[in-house]
PyMOL Python script that loads the backbone (N, CA, C, O; Angstrom):
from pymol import cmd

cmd.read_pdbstr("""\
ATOM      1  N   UNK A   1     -12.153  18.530 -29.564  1.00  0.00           N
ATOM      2  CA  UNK A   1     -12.487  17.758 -28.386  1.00  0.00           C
ATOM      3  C   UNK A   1     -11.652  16.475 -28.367  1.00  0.00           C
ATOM      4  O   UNK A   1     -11.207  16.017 -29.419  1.00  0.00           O
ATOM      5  N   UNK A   2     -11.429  15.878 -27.160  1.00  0.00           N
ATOM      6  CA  UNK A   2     -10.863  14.976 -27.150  1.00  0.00           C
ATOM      7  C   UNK A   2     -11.353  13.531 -27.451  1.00  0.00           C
ATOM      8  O   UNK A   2     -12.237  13.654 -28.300  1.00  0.00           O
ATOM      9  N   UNK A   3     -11.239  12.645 -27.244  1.00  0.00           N
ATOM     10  CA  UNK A   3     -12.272  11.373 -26.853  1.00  0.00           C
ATOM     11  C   UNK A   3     -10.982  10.634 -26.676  1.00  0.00           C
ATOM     12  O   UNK A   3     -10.386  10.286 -27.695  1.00  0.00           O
ATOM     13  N   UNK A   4     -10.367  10.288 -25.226  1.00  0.00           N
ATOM     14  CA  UNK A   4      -9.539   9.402 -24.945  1.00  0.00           C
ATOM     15  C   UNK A   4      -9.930   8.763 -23.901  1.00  0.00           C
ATOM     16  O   UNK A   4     -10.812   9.226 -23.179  1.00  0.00           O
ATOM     17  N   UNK A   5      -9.309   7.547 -23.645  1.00  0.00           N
ATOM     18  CA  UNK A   5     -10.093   6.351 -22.192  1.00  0.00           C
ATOM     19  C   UNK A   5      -9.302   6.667 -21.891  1.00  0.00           C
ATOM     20  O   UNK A   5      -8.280   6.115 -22.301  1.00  0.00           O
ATOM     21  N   UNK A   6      -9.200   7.798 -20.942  1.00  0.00           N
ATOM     22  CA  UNK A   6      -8.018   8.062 -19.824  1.00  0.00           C
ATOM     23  C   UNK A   6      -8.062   6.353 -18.927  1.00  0.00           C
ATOM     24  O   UNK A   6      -7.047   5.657 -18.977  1.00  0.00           O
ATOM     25  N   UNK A   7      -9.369   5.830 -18.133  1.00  0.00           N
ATOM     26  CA  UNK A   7      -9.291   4.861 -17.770  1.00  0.00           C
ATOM     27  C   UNK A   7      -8.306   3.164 -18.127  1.00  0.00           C
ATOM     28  O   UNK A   7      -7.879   2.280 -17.384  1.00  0.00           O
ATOM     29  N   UNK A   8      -8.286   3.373 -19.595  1.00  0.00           N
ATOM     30  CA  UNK A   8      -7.409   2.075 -19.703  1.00  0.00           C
ATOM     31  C   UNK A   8      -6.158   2.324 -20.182  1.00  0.00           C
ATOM     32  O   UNK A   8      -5.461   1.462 -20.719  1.00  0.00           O
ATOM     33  N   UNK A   9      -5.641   4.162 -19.911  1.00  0.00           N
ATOM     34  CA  UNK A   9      -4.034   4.655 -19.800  1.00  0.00           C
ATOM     35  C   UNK A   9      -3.714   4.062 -18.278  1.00  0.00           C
ATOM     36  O   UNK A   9      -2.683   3.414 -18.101  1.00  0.00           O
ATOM     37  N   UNK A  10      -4.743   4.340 -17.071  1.00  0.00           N
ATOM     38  CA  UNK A  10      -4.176   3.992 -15.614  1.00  0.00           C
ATOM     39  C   UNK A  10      -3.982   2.546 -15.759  1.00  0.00           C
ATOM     40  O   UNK A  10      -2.979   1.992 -15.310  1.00  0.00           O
ATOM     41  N   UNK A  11      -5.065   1.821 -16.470  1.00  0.00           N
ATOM     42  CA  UNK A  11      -4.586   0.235 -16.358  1.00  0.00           C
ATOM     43  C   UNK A  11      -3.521  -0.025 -16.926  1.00  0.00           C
ATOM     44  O   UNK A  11      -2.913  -0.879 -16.281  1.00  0.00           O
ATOM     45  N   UNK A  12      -2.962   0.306 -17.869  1.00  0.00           N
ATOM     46  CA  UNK A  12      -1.690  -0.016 -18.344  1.00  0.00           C
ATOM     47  C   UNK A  12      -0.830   0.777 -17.427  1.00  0.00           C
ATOM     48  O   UNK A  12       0.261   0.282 -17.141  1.00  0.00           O
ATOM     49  N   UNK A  13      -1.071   1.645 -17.047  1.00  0.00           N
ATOM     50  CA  UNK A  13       0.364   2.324 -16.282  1.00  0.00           C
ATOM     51  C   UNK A  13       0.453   1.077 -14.731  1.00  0.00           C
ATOM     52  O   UNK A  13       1.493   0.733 -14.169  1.00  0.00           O
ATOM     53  N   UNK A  14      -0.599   0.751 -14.466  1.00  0.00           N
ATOM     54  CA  UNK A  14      -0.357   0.001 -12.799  1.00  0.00           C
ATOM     55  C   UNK A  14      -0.201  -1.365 -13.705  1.00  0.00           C
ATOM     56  O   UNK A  14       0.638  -2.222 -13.425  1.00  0.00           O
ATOM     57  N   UNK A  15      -0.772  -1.434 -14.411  1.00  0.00           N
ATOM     58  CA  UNK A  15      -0.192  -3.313 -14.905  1.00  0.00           C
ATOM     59  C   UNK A  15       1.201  -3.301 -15.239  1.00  0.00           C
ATOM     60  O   UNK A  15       1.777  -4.378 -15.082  1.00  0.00           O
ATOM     61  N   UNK A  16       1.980  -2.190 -15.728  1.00  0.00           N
ATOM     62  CA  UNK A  16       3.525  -1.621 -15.846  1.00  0.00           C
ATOM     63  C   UNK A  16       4.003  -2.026 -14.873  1.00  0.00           C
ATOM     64  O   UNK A  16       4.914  -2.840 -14.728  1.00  0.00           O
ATOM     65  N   UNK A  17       3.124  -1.210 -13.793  1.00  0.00           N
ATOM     66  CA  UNK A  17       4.374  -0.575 -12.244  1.00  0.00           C
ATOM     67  C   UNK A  17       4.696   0.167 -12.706  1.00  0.00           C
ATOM     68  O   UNK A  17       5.927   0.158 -12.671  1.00  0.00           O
ATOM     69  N   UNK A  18       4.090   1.454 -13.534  1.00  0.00           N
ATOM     70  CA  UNK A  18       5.504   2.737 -14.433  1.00  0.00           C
ATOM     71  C   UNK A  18       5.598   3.419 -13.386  1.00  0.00           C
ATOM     72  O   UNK A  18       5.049   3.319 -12.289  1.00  0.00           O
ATOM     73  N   UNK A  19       6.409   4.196 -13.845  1.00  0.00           N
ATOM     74  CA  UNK A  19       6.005   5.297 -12.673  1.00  0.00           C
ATOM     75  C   UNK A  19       5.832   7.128 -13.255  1.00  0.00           C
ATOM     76  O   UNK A  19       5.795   8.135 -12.548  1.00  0.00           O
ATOM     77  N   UNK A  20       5.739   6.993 -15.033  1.00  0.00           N
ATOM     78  CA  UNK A  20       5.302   7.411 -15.759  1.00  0.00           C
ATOM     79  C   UNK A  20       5.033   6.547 -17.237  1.00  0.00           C
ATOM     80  O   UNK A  20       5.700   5.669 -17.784  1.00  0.00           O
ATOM     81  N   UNK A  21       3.781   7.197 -17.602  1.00  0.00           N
ATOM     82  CA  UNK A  21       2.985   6.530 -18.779  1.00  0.00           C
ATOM     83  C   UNK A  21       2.897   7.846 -19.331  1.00  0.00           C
ATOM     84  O   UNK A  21       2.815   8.866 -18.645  1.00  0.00           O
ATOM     85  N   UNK A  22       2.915   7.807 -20.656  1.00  0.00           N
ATOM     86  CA  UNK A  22       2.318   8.902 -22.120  1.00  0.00           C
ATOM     87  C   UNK A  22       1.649   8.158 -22.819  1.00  0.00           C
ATOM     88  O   UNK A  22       1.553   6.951 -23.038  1.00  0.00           O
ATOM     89  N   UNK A  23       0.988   9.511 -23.285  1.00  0.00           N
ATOM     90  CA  UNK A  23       0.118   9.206 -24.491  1.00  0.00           C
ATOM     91  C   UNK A  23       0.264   8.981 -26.148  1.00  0.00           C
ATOM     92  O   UNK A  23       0.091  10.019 -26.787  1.00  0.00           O
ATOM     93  N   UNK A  24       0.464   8.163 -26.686  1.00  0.00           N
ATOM     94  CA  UNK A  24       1.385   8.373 -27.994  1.00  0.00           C
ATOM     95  C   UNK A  24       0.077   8.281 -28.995  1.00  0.00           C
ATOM     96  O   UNK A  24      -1.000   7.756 -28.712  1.00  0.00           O
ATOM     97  N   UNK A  25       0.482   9.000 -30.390  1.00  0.00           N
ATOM     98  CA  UNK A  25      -0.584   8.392 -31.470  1.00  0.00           C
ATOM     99  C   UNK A  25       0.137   8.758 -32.742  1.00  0.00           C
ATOM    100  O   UNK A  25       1.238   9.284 -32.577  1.00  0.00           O
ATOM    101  N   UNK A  26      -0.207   8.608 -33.776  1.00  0.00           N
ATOM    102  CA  UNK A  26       0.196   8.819 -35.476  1.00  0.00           C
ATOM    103  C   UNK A  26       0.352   9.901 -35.182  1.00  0.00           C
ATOM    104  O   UNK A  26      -0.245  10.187 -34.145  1.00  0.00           O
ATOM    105  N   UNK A  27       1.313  11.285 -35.950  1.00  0.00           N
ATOM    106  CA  UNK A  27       1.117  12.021 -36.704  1.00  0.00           C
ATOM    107  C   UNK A  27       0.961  12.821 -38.010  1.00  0.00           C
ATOM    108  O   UNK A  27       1.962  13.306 -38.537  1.00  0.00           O
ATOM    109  N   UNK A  28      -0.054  12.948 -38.458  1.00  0.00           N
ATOM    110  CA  UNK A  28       0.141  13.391 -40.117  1.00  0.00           C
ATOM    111  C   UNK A  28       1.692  14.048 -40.839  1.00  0.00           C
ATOM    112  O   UNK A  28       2.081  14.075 -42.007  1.00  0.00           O
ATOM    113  N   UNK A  29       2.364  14.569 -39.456  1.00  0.00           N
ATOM    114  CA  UNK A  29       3.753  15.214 -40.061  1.00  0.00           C
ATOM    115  C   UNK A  29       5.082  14.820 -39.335  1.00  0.00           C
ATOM    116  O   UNK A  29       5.836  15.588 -38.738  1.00  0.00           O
ATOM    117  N   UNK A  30       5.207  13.580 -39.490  1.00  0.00           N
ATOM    118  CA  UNK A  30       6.263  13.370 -37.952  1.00  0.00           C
ATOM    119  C   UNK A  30       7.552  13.369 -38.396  1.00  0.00           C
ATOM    120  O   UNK A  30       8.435  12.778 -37.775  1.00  0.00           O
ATOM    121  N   UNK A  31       7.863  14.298 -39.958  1.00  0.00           N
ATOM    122  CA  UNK A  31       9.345  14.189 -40.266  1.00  0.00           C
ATOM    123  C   UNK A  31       9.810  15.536 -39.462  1.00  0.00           C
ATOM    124  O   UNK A  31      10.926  16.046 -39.561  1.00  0.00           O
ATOM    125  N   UNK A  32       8.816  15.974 -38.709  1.00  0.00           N
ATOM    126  CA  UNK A  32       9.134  17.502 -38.028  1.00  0.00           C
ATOM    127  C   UNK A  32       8.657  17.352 -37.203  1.00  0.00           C
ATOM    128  O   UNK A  32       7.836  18.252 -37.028  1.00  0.00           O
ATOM    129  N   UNK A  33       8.661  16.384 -36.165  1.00  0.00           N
ATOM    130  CA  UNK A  33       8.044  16.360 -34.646  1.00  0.00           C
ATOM    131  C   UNK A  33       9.277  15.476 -34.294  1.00  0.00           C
ATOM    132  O   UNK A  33       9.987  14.941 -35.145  1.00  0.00           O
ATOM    133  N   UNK A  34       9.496  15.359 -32.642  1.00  0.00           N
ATOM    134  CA  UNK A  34       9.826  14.507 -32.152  1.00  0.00           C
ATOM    135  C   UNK A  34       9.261  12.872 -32.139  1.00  0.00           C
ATOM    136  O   UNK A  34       8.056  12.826 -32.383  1.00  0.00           O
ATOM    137  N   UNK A  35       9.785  11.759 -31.944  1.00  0.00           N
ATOM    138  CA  UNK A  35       9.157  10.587 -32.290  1.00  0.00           C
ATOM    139  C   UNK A  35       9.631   9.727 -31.073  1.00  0.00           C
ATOM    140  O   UNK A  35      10.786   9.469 -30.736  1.00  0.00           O
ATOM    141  N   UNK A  36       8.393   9.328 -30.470  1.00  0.00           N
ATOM    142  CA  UNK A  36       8.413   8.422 -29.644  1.00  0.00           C
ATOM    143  C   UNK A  36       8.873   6.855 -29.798  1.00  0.00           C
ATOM    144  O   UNK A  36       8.097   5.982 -30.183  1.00  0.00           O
ATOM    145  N   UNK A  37      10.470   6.580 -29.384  1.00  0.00           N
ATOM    146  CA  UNK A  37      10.783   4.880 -30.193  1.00  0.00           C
ATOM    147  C   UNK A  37      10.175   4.092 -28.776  1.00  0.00           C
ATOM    148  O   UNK A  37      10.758   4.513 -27.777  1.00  0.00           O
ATOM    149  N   UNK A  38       9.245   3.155 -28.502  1.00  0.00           N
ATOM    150  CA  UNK A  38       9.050   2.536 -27.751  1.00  0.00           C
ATOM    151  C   UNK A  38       9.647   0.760 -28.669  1.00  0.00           C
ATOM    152  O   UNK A  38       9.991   0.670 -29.847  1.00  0.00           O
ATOM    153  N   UNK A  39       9.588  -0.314 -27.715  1.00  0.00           N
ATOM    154  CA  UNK A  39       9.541  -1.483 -27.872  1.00  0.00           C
ATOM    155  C   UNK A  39       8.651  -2.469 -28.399  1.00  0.00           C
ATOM    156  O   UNK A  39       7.737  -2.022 -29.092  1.00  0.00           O
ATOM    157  N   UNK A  40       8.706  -3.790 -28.221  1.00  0.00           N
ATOM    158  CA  UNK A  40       7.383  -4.548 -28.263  1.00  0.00           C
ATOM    159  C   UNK A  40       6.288  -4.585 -27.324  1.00  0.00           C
ATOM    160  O   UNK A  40       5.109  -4.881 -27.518  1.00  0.00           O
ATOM    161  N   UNK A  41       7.181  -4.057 -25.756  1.00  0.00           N
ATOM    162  CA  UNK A  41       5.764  -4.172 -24.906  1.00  0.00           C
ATOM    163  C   UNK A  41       5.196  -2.776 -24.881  1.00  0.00           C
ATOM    164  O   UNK A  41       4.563  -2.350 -23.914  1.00  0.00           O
ATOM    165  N   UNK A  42       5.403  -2.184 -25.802  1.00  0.00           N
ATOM    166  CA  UNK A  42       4.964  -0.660 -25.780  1.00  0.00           C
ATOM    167  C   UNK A  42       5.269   0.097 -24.752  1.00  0.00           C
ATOM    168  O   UNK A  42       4.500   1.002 -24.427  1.00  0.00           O
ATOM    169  N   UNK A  43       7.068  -0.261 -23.692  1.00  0.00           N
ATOM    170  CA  UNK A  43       7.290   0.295 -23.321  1.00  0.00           C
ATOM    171  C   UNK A  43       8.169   1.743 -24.058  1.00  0.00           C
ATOM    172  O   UNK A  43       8.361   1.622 -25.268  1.00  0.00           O
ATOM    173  N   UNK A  44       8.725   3.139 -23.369  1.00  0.00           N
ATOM    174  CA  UNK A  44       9.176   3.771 -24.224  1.00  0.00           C
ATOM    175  C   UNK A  44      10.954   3.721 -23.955  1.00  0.00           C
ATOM    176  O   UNK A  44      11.557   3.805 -22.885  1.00  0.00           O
ATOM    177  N   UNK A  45      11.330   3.604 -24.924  1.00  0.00           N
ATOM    178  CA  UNK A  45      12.881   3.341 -24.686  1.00  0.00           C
ATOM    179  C   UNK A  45      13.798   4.735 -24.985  1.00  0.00           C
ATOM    180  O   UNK A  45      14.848   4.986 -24.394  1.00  0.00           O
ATOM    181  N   UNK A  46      13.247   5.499 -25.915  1.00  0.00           N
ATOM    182  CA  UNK A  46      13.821   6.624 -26.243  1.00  0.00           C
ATOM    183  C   UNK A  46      12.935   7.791 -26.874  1.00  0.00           C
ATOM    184  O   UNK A  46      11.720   7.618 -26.774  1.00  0.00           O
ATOM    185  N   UNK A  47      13.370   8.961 -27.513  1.00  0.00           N
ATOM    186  CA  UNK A  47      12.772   9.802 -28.052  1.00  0.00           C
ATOM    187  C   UNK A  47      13.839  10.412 -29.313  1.00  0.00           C
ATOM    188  O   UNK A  47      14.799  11.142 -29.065  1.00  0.00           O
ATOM    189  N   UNK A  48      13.512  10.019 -30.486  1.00  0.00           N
ATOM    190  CA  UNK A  48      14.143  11.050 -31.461  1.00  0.00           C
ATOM    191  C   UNK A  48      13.909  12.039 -32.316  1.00  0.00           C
ATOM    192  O   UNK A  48      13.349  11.966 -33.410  1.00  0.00           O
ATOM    193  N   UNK A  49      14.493  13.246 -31.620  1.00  0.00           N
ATOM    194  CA  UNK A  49      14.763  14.175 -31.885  1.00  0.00           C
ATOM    195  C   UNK A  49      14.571  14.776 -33.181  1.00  0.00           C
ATOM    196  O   UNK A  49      15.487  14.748 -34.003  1.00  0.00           O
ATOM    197  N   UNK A  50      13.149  15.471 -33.511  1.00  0.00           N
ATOM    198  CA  UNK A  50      13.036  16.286 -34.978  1.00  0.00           C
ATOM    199  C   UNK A  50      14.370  16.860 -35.712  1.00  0.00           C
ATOM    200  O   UNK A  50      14.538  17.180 -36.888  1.00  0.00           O
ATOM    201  N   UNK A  51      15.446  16.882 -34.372  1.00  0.00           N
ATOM    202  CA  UNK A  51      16.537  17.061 -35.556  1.00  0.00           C
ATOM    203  C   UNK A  51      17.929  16.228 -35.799  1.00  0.00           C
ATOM    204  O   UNK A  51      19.104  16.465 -36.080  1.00  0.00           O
ATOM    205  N   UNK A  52      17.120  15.157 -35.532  1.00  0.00           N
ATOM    206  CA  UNK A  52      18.066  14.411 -36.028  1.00  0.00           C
ATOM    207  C   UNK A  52      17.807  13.894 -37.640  1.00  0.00           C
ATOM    208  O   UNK A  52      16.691  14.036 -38.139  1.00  0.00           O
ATOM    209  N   UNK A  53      18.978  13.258 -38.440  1.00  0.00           N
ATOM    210  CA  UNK A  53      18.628  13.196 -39.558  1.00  0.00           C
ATOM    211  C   UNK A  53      17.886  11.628 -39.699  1.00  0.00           C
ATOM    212  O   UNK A  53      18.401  10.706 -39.067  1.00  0.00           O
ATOM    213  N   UNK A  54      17.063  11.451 -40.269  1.00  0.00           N
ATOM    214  CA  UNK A  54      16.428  10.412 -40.525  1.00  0.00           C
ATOM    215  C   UNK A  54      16.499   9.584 -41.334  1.00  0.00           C
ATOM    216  O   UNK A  54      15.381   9.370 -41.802  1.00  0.00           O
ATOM    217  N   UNK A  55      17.431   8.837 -41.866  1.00  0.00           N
ATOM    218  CA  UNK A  55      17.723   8.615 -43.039  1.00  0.00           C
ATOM    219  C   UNK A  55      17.487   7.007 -43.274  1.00  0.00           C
ATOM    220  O   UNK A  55      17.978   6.383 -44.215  1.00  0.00           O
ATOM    221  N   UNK A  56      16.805   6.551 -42.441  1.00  0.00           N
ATOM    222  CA  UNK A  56      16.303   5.251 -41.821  1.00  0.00           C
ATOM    223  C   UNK A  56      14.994   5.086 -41.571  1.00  0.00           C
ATOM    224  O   UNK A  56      14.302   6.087 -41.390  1.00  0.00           O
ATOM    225  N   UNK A  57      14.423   3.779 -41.518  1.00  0.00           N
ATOM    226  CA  UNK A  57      13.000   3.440 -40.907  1.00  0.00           C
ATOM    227  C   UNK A  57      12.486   3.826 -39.866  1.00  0.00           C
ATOM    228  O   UNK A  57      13.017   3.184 -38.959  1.00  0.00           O
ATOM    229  N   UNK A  58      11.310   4.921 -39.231  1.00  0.00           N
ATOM    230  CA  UNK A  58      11.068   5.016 -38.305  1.00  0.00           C
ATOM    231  C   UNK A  58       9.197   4.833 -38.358  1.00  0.00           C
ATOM    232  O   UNK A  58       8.429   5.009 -39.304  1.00  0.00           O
ATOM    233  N   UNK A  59       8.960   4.469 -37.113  1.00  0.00           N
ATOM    234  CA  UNK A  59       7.506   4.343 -36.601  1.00  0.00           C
ATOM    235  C   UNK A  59       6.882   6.028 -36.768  1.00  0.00           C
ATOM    236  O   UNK A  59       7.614   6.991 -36.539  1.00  0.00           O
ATOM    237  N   UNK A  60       5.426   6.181 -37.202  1.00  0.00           N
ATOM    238  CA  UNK A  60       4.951   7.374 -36.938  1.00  0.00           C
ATOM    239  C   UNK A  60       4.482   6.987 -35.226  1.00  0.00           C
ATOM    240  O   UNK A  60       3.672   6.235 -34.684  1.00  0.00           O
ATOM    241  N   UNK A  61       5.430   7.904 -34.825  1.00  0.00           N
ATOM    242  CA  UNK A  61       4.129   7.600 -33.124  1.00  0.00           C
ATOM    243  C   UNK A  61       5.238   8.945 -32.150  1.00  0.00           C
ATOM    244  O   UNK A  61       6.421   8.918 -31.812  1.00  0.00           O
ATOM    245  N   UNK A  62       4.192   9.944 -31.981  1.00  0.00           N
ATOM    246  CA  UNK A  62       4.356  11.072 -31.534  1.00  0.00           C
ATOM    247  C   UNK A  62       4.009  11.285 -30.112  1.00  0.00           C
ATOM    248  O   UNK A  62       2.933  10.762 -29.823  1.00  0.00           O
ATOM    249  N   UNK A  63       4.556  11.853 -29.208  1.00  0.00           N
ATOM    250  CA  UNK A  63       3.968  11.862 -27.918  1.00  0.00           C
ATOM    251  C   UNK A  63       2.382  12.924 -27.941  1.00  0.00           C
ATOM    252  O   UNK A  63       2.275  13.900 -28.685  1.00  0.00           O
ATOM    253  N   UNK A  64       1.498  12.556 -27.168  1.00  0.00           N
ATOM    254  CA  UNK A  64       0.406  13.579 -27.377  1.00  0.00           C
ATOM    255  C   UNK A  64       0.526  14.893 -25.985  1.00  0.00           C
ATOM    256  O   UNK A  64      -0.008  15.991 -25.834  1.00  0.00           O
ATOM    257  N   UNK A  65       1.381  14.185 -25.270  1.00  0.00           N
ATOM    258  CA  UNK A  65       1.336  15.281 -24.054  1.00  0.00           C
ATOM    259  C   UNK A  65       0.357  14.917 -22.985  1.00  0.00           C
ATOM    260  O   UNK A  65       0.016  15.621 -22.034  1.00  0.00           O
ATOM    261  N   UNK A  66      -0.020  13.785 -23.266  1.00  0.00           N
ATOM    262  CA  UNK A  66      -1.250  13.387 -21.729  1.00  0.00           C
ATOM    263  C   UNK A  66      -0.834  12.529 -21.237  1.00  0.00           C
ATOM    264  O   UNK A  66      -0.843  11.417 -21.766  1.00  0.00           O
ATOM    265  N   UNK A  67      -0.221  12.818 -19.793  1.00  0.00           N
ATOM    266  CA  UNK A  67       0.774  11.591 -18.888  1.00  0.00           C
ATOM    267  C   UNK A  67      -0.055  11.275 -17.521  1.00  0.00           C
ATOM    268  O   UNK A  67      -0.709  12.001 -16.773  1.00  0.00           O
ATOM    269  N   UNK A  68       0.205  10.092 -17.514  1.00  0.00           N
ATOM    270  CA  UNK A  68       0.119   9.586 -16.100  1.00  0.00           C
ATOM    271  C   UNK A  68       1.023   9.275 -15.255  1.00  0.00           C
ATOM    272  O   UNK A  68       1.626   8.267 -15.623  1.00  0.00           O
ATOM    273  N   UNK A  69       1.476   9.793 -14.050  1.00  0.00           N
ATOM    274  CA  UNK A  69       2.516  10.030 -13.057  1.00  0.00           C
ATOM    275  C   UNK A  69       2.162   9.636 -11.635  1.00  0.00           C
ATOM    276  O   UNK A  69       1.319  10.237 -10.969  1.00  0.00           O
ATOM    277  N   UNK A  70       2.927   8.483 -11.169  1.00  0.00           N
ATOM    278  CA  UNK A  70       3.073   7.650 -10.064  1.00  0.00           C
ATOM    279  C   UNK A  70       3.807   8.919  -9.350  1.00  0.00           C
ATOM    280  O   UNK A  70       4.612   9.657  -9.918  1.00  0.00           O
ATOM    281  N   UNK A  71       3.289   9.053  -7.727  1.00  0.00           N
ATOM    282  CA  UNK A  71       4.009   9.865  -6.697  1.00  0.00           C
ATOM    283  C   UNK A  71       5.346   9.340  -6.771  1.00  0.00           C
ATOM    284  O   UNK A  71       6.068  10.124  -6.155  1.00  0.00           O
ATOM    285  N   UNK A  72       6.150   8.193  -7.327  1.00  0.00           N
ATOM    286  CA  UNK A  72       7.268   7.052  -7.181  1.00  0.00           C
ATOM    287  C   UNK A  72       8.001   8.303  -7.945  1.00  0.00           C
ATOM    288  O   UNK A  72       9.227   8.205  -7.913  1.00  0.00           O
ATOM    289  N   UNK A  73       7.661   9.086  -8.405  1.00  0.00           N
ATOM    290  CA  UNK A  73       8.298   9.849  -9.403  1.00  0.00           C
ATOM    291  C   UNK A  73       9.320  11.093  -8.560  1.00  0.00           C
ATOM    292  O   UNK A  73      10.491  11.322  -8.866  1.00  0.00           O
ATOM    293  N   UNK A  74       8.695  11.661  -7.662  1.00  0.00           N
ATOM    294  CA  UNK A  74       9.580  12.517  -6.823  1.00  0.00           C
ATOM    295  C   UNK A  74      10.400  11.602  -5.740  1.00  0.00           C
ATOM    296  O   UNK A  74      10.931  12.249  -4.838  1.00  0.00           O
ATOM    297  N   UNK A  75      10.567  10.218  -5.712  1.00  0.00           N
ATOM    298  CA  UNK A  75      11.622   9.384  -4.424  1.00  0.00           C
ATOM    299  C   UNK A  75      13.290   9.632  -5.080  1.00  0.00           C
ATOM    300  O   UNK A  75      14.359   9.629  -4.471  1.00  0.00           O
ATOM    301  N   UNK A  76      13.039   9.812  -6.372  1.00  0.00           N
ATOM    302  CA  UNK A  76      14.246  10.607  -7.094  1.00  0.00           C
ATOM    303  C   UNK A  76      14.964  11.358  -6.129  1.00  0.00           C
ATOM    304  O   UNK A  76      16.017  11.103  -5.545  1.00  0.00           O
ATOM    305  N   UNK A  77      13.982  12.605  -6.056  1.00  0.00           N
ATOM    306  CA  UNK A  77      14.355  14.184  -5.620  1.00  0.00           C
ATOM    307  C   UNK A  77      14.201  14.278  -3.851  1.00  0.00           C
ATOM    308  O   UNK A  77      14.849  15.028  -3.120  1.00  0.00           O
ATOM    309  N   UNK A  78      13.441  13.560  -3.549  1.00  0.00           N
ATOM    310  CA  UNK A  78      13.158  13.812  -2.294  1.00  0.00           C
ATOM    311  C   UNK A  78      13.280  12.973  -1.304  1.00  0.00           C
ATOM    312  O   UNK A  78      12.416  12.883  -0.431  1.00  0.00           O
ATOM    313  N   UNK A  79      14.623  12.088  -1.324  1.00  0.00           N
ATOM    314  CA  UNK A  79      14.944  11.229  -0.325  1.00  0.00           C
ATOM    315  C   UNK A  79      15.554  11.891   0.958  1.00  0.00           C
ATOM    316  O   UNK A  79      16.216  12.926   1.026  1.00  0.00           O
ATOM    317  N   UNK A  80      15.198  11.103   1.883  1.00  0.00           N
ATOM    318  CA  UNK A  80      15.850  12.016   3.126  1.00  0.00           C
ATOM    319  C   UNK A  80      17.644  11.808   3.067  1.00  0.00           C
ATOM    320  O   UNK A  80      18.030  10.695   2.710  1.00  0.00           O
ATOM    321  N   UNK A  81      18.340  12.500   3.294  1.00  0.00           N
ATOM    322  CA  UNK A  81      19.613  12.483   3.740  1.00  0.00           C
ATOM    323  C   UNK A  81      20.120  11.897   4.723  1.00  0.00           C
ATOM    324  O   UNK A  81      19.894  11.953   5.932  1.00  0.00           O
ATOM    325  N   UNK A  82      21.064  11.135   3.896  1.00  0.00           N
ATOM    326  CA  UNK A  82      21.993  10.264   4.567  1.00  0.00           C
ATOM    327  C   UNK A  82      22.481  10.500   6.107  1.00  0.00           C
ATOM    328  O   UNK A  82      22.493   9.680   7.025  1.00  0.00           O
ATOM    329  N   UNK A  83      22.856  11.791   6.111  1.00  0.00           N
ATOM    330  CA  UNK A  83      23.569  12.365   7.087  1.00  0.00           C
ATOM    331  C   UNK A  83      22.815  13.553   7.808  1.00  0.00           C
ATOM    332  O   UNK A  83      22.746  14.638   7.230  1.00  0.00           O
ATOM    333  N   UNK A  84      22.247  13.377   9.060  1.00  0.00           N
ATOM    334  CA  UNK A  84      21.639  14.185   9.734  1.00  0.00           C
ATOM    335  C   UNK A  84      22.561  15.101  10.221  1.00  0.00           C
ATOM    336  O   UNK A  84      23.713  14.683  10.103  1.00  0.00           O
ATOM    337  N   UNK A  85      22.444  16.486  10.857  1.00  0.00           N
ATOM    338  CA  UNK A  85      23.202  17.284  11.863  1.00  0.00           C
ATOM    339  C   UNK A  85      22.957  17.035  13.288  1.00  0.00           C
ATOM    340  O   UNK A  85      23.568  17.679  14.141  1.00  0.00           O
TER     341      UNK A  85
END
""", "prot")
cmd.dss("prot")
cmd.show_as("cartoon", "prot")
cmd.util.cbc("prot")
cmd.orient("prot")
């Protein structure tokens, strides 16, 4: 079962402005997971790659897979065109 405050993931995502938020936490095995590098404001800056070599200091903090997603997210894909017919 879970037990997460989905509620104070949305407050941090609108106190952001993100226009995506994840869920990150420890993992017991993260020399074989992907690893979430975020910043000081716990924004996320990158992701490295289980196969990369590690041969350096890294944070345990794994993505969990539970996102919060602003509609801001498809103005990417779905702007109208420049040029009408």
């Amino acid at each position: 079962m879970l037990d997460v405050y989905f509620e104070k993931m949305i407050v941090f995502h609108k106190k952001h402005n993100a226009v995506k938020t994840l869920l990150s936490h420890p993992y017991s095995h993260p020399y074989d997971s992907d690893l979430v590098i975020a910043n000081d404001n716990n924004l996320v800056v990158g992701i490295d790659t289980k196969h990369n070599i590690r041969d350096y200091f890294y944070h345990n903090l794994v993505n969990f897979g539970l996102y919060v997603v602003s509609n801001r997210i498809f103005d990417k894909y779905f702007k109208e065109p420049k040029n009408r017919f």
